[in-house]
N, CA, C and O of each residue as an XYZ file, in Angstrom:
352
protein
N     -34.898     18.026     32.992
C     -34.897     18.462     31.626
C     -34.505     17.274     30.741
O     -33.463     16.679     31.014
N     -35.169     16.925     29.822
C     -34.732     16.046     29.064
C     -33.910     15.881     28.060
O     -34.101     16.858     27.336
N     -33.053     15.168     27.563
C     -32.033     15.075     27.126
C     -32.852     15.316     25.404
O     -33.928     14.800     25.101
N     -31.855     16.382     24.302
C     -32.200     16.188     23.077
C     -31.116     14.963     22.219
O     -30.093     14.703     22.853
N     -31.199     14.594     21.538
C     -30.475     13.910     20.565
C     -30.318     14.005     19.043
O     -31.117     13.429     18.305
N     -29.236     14.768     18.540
C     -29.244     15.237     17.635
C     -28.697     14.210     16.544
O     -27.606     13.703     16.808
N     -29.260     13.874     15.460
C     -28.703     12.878     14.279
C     -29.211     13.509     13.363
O     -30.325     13.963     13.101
N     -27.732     13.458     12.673
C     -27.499     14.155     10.961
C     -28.299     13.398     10.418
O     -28.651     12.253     10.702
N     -28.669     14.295      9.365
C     -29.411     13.362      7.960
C     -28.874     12.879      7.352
O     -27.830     13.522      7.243
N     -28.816     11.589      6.449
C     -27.644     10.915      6.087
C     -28.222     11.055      4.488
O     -29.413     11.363      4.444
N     -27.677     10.906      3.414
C     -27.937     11.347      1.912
C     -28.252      9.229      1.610
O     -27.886      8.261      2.277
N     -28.873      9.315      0.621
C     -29.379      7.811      0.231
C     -27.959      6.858     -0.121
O     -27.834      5.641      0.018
N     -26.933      7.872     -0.632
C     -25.588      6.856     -0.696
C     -25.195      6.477      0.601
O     -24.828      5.380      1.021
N     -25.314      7.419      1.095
C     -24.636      7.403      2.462
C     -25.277      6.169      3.708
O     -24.719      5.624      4.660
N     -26.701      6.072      3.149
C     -27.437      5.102      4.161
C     -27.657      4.026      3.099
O     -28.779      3.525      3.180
N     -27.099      3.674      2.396
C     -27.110      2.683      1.586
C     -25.292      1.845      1.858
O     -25.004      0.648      1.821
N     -24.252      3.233      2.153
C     -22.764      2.004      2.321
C     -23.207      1.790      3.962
O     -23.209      0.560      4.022
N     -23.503      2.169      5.033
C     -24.247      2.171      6.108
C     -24.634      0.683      5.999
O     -24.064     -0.298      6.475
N     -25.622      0.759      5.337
C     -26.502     -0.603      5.661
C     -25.461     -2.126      4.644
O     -25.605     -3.289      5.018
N     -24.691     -1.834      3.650
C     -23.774     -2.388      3.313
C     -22.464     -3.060      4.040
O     -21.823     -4.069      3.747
N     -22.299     -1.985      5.237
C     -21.193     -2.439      6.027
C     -21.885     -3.105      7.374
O     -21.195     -3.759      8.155
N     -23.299     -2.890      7.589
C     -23.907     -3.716      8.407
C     -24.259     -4.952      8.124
O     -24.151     -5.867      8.941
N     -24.481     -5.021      7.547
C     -24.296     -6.708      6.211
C     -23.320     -7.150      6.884
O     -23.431     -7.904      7.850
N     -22.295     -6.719      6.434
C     -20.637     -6.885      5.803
C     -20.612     -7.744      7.417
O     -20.512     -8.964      7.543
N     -20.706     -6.951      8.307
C     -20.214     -7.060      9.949
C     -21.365     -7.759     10.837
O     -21.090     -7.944     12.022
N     -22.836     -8.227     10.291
C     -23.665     -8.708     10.576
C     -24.040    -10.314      9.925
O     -25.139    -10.686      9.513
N     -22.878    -11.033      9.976
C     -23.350    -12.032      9.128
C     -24.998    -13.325      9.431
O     -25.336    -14.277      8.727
N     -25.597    -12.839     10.609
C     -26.378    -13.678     11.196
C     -27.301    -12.942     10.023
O     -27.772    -13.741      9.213
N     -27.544    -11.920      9.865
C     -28.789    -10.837      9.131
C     -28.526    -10.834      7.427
O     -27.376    -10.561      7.084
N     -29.302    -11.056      6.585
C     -29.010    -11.113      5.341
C     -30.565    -10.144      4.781
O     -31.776    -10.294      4.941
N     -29.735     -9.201      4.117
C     -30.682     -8.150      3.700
C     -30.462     -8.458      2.066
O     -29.353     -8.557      1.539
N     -31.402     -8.554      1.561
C     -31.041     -8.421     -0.242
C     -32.133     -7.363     -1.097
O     -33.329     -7.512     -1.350
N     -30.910     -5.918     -1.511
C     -31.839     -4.852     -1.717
C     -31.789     -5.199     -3.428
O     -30.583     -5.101     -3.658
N     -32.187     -5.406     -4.202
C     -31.941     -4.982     -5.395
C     -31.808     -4.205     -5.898
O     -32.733     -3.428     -5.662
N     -30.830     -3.641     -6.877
C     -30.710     -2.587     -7.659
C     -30.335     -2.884     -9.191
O     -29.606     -3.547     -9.928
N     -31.780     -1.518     -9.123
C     -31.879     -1.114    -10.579
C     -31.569     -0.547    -10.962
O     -31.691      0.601    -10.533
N     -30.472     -0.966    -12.805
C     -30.256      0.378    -13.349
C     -31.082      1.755    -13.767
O     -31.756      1.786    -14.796
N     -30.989      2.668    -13.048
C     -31.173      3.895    -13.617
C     -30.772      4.369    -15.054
O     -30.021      3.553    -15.590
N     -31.084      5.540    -15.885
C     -30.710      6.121    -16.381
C     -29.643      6.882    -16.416
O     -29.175      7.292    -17.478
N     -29.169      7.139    -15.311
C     -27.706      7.773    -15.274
C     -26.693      6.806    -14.931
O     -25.480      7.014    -14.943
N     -27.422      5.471    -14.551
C     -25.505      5.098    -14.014
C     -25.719      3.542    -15.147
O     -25.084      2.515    -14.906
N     -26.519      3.629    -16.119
C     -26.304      2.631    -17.724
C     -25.010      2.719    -18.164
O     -24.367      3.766    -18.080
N     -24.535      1.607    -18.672
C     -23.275      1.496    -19.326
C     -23.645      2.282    -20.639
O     -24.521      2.165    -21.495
N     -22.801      2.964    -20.462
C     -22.472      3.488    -22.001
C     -21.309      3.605    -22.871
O     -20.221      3.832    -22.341
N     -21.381      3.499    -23.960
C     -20.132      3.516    -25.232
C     -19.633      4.656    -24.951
O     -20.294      5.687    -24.829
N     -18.551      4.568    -24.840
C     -16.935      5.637    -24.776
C     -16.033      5.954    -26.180
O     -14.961      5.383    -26.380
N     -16.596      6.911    -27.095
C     -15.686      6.617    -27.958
C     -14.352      7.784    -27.997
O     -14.651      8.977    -28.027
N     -13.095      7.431    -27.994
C     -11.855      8.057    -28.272
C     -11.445      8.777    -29.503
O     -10.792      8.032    -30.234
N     -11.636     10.199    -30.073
C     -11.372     10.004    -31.656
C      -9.803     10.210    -31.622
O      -9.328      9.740    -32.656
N      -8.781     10.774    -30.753
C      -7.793     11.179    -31.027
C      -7.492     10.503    -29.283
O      -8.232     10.490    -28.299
N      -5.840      9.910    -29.523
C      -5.130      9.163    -28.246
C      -4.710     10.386    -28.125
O      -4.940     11.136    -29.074
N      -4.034     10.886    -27.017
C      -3.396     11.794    -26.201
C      -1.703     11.249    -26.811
O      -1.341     10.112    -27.114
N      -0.956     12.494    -26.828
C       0.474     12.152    -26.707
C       1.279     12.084    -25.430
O       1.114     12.966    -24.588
N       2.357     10.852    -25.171
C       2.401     10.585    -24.503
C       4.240     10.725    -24.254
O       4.975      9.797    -24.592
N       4.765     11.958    -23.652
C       6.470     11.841    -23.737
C       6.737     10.373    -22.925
O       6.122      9.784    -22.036
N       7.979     10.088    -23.696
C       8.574      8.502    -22.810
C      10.049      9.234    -23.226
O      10.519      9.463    -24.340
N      10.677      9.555    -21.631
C      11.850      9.703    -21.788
C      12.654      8.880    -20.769
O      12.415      8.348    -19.684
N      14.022      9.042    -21.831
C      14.914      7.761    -21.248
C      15.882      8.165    -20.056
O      16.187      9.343    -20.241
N      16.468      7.695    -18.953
C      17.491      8.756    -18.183
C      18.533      7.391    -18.343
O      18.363      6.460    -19.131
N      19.737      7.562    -17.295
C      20.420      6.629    -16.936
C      20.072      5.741    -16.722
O      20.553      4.658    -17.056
N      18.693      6.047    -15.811
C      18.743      4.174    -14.776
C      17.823      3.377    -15.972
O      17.647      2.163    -15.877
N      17.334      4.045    -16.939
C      16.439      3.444    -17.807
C      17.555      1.903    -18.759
O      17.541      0.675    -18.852
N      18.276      2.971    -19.201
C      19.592      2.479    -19.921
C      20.469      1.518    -19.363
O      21.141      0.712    -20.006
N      20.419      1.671    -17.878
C      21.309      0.836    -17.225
C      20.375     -0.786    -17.191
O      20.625     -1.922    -17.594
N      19.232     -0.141    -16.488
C      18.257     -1.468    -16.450
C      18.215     -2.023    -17.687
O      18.716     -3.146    -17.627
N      17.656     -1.613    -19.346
C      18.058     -2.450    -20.293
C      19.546     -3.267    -20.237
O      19.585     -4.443    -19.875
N      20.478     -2.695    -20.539
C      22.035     -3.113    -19.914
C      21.862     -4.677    -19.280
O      21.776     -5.739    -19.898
N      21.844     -4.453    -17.972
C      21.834     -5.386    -17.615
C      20.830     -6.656    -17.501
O      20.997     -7.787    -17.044
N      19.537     -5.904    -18.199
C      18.367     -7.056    -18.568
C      19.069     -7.670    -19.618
O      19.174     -8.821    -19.193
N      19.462     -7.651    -20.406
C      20.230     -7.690    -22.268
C      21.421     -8.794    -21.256
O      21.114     -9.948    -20.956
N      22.603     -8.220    -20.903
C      23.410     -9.195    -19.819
C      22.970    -10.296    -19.377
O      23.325    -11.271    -20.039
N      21.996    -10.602    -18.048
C      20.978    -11.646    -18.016
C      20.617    -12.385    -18.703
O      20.606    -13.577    -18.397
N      20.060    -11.793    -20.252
C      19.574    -12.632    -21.037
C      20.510    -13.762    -21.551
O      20.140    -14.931    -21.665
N      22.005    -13.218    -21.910
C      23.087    -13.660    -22.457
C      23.497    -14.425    -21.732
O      24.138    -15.285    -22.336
N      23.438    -14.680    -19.939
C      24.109    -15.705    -18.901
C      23.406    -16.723    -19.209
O      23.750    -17.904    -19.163
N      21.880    -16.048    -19.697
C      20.637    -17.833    -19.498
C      21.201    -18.387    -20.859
O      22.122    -19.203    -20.897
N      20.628    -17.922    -21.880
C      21.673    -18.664    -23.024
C      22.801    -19.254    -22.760
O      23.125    -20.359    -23.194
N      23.630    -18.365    -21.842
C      25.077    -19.321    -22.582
C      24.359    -20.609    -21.294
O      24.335    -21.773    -21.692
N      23.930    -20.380    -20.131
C      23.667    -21.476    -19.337
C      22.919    -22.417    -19.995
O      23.185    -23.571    -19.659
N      22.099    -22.293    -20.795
C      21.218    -23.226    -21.701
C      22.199    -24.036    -22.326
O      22.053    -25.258    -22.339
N      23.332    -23.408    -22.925
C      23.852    -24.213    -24.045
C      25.048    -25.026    -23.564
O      25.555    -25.900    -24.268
N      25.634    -24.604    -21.922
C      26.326    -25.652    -21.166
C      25.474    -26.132    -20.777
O      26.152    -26.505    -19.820
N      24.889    -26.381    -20.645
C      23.490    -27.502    -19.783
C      23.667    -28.229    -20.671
O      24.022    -29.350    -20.308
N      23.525    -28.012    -22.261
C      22.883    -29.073    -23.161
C      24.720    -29.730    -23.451
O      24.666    -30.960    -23.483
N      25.643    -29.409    -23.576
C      26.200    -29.716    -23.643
C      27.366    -30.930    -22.945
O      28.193    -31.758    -23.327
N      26.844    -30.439    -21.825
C      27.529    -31.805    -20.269
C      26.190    -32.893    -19.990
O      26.070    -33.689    -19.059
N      25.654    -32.746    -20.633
C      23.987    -33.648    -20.334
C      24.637    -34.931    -20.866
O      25.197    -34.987    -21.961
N      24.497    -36.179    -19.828
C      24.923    -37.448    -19.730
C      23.859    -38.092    -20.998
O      23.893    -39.289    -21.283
């Protein structure tokens, strides 16, 4: 009895990343398909009339991290201004 062999149908995206990753992993073989824009996948203008609102809330660690960014800032300064000051 002979053996059947069953293979799915594959959709045109689907045999298109297929033959993309055979490329990819076939470097002796160089296939060059061109593609054309269609009508559905054209760049098109996006326009926004109204931004979305956006909550920004603050907790502790928000406050703390400014804190000690603000701190930091104040060590490099004062280090800037002993630097300039002991400079031979």
């Amino acid at each position: 009895m002979p053996k059947t062999i069953i293979r799915p149908i594959l959709s045109k995206q689907k045999a298109l990343r297929l033959r993309s990753l055979a490329n990819l992993t076939a470097p002796h073989r160089e296939i060059a398909i061109p593609i054309q824009p269609t009508p559905a996948n054209q760049e098109k203008t996006i326009r926004v009339p109204e931004l979305p609102t956006v909550n920004v809330r603050t907790d502790g660690w928000t406050k703390t991290y400014v804190f000690f960014t603000g701190g930091l800032f104040l060590v490099g300064i004062f280090g800037v201004r002993v630097s300039n000051v002991y400079t031979v």
